[in-house]
Structure formats: structure tokens, C-alpha cells
C-alpha positions as CSV (number, residue, x, y, z in Angstrom):
1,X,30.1,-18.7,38.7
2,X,26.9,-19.5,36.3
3,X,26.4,-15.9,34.4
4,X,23.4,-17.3,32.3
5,X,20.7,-16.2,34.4
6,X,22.3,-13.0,33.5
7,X,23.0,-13.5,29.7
8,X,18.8,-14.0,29.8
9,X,18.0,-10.7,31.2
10,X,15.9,-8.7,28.1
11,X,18.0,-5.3,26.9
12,X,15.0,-2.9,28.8
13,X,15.3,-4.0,32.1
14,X,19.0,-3.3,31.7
15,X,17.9,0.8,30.4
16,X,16.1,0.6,33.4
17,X,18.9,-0.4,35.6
18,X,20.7,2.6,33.7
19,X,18.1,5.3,34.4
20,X,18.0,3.9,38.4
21,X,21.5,4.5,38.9
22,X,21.8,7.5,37.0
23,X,18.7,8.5,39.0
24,X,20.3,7.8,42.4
25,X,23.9,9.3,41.6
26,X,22.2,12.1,40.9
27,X,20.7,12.1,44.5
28,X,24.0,11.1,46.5
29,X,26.1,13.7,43.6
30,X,26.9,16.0,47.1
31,X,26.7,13.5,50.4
32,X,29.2,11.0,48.7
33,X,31.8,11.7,45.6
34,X,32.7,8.1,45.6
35,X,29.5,6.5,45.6
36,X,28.3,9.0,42.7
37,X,31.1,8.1,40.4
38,X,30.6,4.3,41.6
39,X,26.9,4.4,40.6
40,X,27.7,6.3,37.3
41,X,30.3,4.1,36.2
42,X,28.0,1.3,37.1
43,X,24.8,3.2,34.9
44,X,27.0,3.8,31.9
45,X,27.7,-0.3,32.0
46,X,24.2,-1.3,32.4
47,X,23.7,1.2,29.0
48,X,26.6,0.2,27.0
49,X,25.4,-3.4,28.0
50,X,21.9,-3.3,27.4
51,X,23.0,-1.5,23.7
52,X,25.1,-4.4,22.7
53,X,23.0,-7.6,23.6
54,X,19.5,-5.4,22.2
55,X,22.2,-5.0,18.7
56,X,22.9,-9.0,18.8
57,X,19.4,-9.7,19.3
58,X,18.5,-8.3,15.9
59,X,21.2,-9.9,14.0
């Protein structure tokens, strides 16, 4: 697999990611446990992410 589509994305559309599945796990928190902890997991990576290529950009 090619991964430098994704290596192009710009750091705020990956906050914005974040805050969408933050968003929605916090909709689904009581319908479905694993799909909450799924998204949330998957929110705190787009973060954590977004954080790391926005602090290699400025170096």
C-alpha cells in the first residue's frame, strides 16, 4: 500500500477528524460500548497524529 496520499493530508483536517469521532462516540457512548471505545481510540490517534506532523512541519 501507497500511504503518501496520506502523509499529504494538512495537520487540521486531522483535529477535525479528532473532534468528529469524539463527537460521534459521544453519541453511540450507551447503544454500543465497543464501537465508543473503537471511535475514541480512533479520535485520540487522529489527535496525537495531527500533533506530531503539525510539530515536524515547523522544524
Amino acid at each position: 500500500m501507497n500511504f503518501s496520499s496520506f502523509k499529504n493530508i494538512p495537520p487540521i483536517f486531522l483535529y477535525f477528524l479528532s473532534i468528529i469521532a469524539f463527537v460521534l462516540s459521544n453519541l453511540v457512548r450507551d447503544q454500543n460500548m465497543v464501537l465508543y471505545y473503537l471511535l475514541l481510540i480512533l479520535g485520540a490517534g487522529f489527535f496525537i497524529f495531527g500533533f506530531f506532523k503539525s510539530r515536524n512541519k515547523r522544524e
